[in-house]
C-alpha positions in Angstrom: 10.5 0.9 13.1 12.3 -1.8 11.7 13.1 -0.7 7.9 15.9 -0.6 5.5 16.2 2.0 2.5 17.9 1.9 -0.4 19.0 5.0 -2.5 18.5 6.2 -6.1 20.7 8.4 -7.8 18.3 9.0 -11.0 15.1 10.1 -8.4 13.9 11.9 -5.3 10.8 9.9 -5.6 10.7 6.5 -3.5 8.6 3.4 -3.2 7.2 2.8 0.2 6.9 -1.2 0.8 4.8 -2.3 2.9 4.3 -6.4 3.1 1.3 -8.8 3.7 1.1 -10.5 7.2 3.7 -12.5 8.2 6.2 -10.5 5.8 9.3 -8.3 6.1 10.3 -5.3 5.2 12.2 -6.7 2.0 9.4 -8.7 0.8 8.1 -6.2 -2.0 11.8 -5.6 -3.0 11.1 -7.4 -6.2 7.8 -5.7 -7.1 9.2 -2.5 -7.0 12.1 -3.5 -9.3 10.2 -5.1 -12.0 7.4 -2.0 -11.6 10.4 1.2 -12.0 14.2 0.2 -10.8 15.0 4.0 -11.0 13.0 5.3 -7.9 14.4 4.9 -4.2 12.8 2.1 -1.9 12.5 2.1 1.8 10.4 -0.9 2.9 9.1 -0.8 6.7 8.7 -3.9 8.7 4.9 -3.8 11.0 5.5 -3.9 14.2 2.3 -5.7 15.2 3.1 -9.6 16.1 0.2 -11.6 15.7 0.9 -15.6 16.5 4.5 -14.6 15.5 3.5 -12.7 12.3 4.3 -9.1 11.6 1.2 -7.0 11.3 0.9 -3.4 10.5 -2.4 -3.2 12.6 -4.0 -5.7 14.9 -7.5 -7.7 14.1 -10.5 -8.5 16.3 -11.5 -11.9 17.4 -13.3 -12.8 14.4 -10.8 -11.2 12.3 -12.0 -8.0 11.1 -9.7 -4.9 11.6 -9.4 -2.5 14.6 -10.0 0.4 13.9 -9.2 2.0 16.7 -5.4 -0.2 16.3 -5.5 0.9 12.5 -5.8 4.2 13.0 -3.2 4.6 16.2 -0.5 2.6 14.0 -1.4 4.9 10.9 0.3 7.9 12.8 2.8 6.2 14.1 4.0 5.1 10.6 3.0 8.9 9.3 5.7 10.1 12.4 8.1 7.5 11.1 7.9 9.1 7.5 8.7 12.5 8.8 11.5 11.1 10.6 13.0 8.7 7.7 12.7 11.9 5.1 14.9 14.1 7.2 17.8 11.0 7.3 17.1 9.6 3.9 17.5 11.5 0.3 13.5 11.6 -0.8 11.3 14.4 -0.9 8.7 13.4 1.3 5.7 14.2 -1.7 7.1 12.3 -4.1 5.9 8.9 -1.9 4.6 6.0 -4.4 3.1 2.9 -2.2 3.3 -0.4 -2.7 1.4 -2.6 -0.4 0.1 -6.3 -0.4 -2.6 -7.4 1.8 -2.2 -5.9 5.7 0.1 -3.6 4.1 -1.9 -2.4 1.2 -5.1 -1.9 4.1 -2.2 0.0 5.5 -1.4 2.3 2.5 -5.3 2.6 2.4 -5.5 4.3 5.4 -2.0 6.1 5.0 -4.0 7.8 2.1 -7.1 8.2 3.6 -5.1 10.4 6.6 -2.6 12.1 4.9 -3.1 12.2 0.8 -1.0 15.3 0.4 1.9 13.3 0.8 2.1 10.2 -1.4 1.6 10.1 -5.3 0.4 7.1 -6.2 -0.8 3.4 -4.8 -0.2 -0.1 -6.2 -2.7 -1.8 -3.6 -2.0 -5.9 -4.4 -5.3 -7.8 -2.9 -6.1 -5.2 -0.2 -10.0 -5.7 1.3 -12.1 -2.5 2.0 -10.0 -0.2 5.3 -12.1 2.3 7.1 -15.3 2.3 5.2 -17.0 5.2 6.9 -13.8 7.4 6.2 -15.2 10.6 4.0 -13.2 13.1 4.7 -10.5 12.7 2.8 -9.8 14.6 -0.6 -8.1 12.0 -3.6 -7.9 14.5 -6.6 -4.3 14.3 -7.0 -3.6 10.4 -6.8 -3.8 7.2 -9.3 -4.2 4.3 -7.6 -4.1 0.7 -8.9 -5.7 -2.0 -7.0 -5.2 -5.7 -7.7 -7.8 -8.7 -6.2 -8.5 -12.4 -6.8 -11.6 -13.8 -8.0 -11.5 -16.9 -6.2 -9.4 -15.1 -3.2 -10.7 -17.3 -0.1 -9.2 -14.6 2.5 -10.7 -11.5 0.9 -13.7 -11.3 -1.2 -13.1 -10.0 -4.6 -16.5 -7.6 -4.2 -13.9 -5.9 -1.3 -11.8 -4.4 -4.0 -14.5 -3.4 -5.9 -16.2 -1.5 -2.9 -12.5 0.1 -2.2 -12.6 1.4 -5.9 -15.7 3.3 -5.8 -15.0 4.5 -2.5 -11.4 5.6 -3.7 -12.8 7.0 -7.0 -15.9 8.8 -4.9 -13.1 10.9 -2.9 -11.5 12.1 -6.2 -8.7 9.5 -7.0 -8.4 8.0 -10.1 -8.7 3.9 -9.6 -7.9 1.4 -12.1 -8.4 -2.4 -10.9 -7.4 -5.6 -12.1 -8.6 -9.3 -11.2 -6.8 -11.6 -11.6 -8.8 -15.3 -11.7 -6.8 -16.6 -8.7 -6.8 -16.7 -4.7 -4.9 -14.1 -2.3 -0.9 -14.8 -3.5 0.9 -12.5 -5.9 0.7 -13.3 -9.7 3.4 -12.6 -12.4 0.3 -11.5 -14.3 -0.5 -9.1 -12.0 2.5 -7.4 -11.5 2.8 -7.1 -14.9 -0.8 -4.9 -15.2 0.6 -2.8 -12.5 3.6 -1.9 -14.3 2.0 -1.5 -17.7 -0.1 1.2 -15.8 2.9 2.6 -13.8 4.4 3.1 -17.6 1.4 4.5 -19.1 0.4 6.7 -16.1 4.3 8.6 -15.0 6.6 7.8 -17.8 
């Protein structure tokens, strides 16, 4: 997969980045910086094209998600992880995500397959992944979803649904709303790093 990472010296803990559709692998560069400079970064670039667009996963007609397509692409990425922590300098449970749209649906199912691995999850206007997944146990992650209240693309009640699902599998779910459509905030990013503060420093 198309990625690039960049190392820490201060942490064997890293930010995984993955972007919103039509993104790159660098596009959440800047989110992790303002959220914690000092951890590692490797950002990964979906291989999915969609009109053009890079996609982690690939939607149905009407636009809904695959899930059969989510959940093939979901082990591909978990076999790329294995693969990028025996080149790169992390340790492989010290994973945060950090994922906006396509990619924070992505690091909802990432989660939702493998939780043993990753830490924690900034999930930036994500809608509600793999509903009917309960197998999953979330007692060791704190997860922080963002949504829009006037979000034409993804219904704010999405987020919601993803908390209590989230929370009902044992993780520990703090969201914010913002009163604003589908893009990034300043505001927002802000919240996410006042709970990144309060929740691991």
């Amino acid at each position: 997969m198309k990625h690039f990472f960049h190392n820490s010296s201060e942490s064997d803990q890293v930010f995984l980045l993955l972007h919103g559709t039509g993104g790159r692998e660098t596009d959440l560069l800047s989110v992790a910086g303002k959220v914690d400079v000092s951890l590692s970064v490797l950002g990964v670039r979906g291989d999915v094209i969609e009109d053009g667009r890079f996609r982690y996963f690939s939607r149905k007609i009407d636009g809904s998600i695959d899930e059969e397509s989510i959940r093939a692409k979901t082990i591909d990425l978990l076999d790329f992880l294995n693969q990028a922590a025996s080149i790169y300098p992390f340790n492989k449970k010290n994973i945060h995500l950090i994922g906006y749209s396509n990619g924070a649906n992505m690091a909802v199912s990432l989660i939702l397959h493998q939780p043993e691995i990753f830490k924690s999850a900034i999930l930036l206007h994500p809608s509600h992944p793999l509903k009917s997944f309960k197998e999953a146990r979330l007692d060791a992650l704190d997860i922080f979803i963002t949504a829009g209240a006037r979000d034409q693309m993804v219904l704010p009640s999405e987020a919601v649904q993803l908390k209590s699902h989230l929370t009902n599998l044992g993780a520990r779910v703090s969201l914010h709303m913002t009163d604003y459509g589908h893009e990034i905030r300043d505001s927002e990013i802000t919240e996410a790093t006042k709970w990144w503060n309060k929740t691991f420093k």
